[in-house]
Backbone bond lengths (Angstrom), bond angles and torsions (degrees), N, CA, C in turn:
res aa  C-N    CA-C-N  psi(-1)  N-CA   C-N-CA  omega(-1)  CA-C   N-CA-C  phi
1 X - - - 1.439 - - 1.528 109.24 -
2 X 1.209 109.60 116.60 1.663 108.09 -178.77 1.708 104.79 -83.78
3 X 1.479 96.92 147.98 1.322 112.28 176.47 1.653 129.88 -74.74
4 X 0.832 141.90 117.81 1.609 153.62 -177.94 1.641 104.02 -40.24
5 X 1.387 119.16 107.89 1.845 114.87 173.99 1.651 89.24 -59.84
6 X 1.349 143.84 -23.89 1.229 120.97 -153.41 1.498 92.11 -110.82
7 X 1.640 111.75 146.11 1.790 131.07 -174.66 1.713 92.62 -62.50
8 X 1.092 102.93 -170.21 1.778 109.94 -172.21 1.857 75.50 -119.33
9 X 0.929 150.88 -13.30 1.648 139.43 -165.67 1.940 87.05 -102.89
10 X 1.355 123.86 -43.92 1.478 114.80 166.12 1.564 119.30 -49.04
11 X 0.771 118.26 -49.76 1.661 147.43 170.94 1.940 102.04 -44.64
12 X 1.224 101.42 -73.94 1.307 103.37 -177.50 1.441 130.53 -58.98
13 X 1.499 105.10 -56.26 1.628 118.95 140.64 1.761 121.65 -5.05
14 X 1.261 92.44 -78.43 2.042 109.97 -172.17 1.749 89.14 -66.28
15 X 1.194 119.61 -88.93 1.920 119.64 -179.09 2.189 84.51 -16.03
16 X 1.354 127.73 -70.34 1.486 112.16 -148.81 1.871 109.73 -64.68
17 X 1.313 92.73 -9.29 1.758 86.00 -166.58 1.833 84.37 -101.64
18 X 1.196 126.00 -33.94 1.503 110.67 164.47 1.823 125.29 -38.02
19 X 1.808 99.36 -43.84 1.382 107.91 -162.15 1.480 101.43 -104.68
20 X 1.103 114.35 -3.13 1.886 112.92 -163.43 2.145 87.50 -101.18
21 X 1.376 115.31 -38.87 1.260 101.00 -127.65 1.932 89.84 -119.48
22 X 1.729 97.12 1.38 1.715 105.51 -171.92 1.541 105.07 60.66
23 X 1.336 113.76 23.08 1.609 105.01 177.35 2.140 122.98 -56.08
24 X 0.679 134.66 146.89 1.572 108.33 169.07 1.123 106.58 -98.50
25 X 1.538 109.12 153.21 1.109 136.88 -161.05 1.772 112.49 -66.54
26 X 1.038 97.61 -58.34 1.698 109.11 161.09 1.369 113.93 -46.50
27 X 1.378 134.12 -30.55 1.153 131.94 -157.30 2.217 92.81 -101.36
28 X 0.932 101.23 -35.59 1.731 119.41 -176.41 1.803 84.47 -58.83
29 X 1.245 107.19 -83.18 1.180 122.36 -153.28 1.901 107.46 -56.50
30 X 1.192 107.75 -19.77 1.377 116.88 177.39 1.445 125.13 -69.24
31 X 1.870 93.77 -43.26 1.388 119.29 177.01 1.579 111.06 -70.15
32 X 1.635 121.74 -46.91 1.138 120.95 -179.10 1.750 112.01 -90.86
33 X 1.300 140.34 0.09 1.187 148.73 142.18 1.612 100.84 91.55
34 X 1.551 94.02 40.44 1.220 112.95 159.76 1.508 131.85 -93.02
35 X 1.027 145.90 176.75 1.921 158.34 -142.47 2.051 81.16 -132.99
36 X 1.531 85.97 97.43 1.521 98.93 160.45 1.917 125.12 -33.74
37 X 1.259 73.81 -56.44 1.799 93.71 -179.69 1.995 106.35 -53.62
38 X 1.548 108.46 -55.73 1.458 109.03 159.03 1.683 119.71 -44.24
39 X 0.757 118.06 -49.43 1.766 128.46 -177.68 1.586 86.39 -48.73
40 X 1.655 112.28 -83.44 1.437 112.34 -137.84 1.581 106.86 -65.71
41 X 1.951 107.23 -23.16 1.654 95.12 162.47 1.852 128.72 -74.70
42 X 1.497 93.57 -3.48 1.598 88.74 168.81 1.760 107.49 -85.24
43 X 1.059 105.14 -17.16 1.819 103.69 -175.51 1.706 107.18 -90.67
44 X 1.092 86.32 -22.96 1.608 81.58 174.09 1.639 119.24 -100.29
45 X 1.454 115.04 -10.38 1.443 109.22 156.38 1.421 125.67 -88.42
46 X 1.674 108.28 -0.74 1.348 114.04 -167.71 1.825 93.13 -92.79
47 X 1.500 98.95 -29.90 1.619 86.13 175.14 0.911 130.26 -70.35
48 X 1.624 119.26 -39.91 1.596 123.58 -175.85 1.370 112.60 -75.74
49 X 1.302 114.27 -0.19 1.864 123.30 -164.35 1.934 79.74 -92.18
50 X 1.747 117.52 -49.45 1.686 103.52 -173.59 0.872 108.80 -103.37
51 X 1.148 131.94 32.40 1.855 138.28 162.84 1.626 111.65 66.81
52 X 1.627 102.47 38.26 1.479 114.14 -169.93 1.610 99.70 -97.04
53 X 2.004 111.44 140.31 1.802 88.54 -171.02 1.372 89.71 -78.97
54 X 1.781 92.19 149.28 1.512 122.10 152.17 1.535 131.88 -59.48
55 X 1.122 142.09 66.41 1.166 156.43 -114.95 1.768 97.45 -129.38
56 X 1.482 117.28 -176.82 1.131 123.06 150.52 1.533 138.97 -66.61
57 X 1.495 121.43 76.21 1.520 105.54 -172.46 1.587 131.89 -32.02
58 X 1.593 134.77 -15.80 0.971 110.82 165.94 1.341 114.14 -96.66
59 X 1.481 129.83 28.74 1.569 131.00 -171.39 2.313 84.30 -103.55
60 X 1.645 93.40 133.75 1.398 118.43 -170.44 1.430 101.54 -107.40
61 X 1.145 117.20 -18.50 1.477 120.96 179.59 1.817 111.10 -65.52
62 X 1.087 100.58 144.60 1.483 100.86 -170.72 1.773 97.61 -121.99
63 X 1.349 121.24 140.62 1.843 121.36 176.64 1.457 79.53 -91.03
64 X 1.473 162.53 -11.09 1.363 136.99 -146.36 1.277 79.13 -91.72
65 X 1.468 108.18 174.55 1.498 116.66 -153.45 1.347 83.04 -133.75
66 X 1.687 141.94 155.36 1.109 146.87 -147.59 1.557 104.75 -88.39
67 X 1.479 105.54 -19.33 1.800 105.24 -179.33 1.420 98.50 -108.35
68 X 0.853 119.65 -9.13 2.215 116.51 174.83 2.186 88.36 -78.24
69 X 1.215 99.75 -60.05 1.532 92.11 -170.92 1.522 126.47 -44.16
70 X 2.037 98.34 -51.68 1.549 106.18 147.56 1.387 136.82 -38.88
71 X 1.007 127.41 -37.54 1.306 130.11 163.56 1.203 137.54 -90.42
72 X 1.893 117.44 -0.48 1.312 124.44 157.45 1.539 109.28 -79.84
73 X 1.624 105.82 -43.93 1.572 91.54 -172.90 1.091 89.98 -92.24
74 X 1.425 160.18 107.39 1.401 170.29 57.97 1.469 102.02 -77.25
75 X 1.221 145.30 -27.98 1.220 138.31 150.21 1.317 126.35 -72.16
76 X 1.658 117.61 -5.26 1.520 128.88 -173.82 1.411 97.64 -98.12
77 X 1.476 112.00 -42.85 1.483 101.60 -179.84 1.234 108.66 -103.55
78 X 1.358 138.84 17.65 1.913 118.74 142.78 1.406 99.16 -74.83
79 X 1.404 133.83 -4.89 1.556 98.55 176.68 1.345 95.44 -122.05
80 X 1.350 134.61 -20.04 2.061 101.33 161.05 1.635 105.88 -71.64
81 X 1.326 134.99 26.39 1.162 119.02 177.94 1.689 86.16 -119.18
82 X 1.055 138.68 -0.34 1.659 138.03 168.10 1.255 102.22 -97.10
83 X 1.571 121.92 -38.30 1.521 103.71 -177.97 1.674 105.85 -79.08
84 X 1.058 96.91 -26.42 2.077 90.54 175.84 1.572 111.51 -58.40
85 X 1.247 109.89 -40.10 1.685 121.83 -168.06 1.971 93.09 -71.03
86 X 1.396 107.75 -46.99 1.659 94.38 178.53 1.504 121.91 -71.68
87 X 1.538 104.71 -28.09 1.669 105.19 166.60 1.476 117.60 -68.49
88 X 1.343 142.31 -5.25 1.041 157.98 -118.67 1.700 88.82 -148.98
89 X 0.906 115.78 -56.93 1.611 121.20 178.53 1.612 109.96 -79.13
90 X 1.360 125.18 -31.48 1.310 123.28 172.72 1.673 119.28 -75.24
91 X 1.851 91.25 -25.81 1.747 77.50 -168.25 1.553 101.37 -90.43
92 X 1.761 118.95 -5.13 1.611 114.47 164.66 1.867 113.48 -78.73
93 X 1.306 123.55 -24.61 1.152 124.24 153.03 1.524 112.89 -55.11
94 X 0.930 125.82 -44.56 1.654 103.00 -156.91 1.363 91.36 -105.87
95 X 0.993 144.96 -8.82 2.034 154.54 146.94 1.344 91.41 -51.68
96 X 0.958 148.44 -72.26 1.699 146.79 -159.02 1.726 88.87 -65.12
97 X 1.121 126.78 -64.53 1.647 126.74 -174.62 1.451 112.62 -38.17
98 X 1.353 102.99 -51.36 1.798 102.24 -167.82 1.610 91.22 -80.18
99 X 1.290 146.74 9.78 1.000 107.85 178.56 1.505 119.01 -115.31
């Protein structure tokens, strides 16, 4: 099994600005000088990996309902706002160390 030149956090990244931002896929993969066909199998393993439906990538329509969405990202950002507060505490720990 050959190994992937690209990180699994590169990977996840490009799939989030595909699904966060309605980017197209052709247009992602153009910009980063990637194989379209590679892209849409990273978006489509990234869905079935979070139990997201597999759908048509150029369909813009969303089933989330305007208060389900509200309340995922209000649960998305209390926890990048905990991981900022622990990165935030590590990088004054290890700043006090080196000095």
């Amino acid at each position: 099994m050959r190994k992937s030149k690209y990180s699994k956090e590169f990977k996840d990244s490009t799939v989030q600005l595909i699904l966060n931002n309605n980017e197209s896929v052709i247009k992602v993969a153009a910009d980063l000088d990637l194989n379209p066909k590679t892209l849409y199998y990273w978006v489509t393993s990234y869905k079935k990996a979070h139990n997201i439906s597999v759908r048509s990538m150029n369909s813009s329509a969303s089933s989330e309902s305007i208060e389900d969405e509200n309340k995922r990202l209000r649960k998305e950002n209390k926890l990048l706002k905990q991981e900022r507060d622990i990165l935030k505490k590590a990088t004054a720990y290890f700043a006090k160390e080196t000095l």
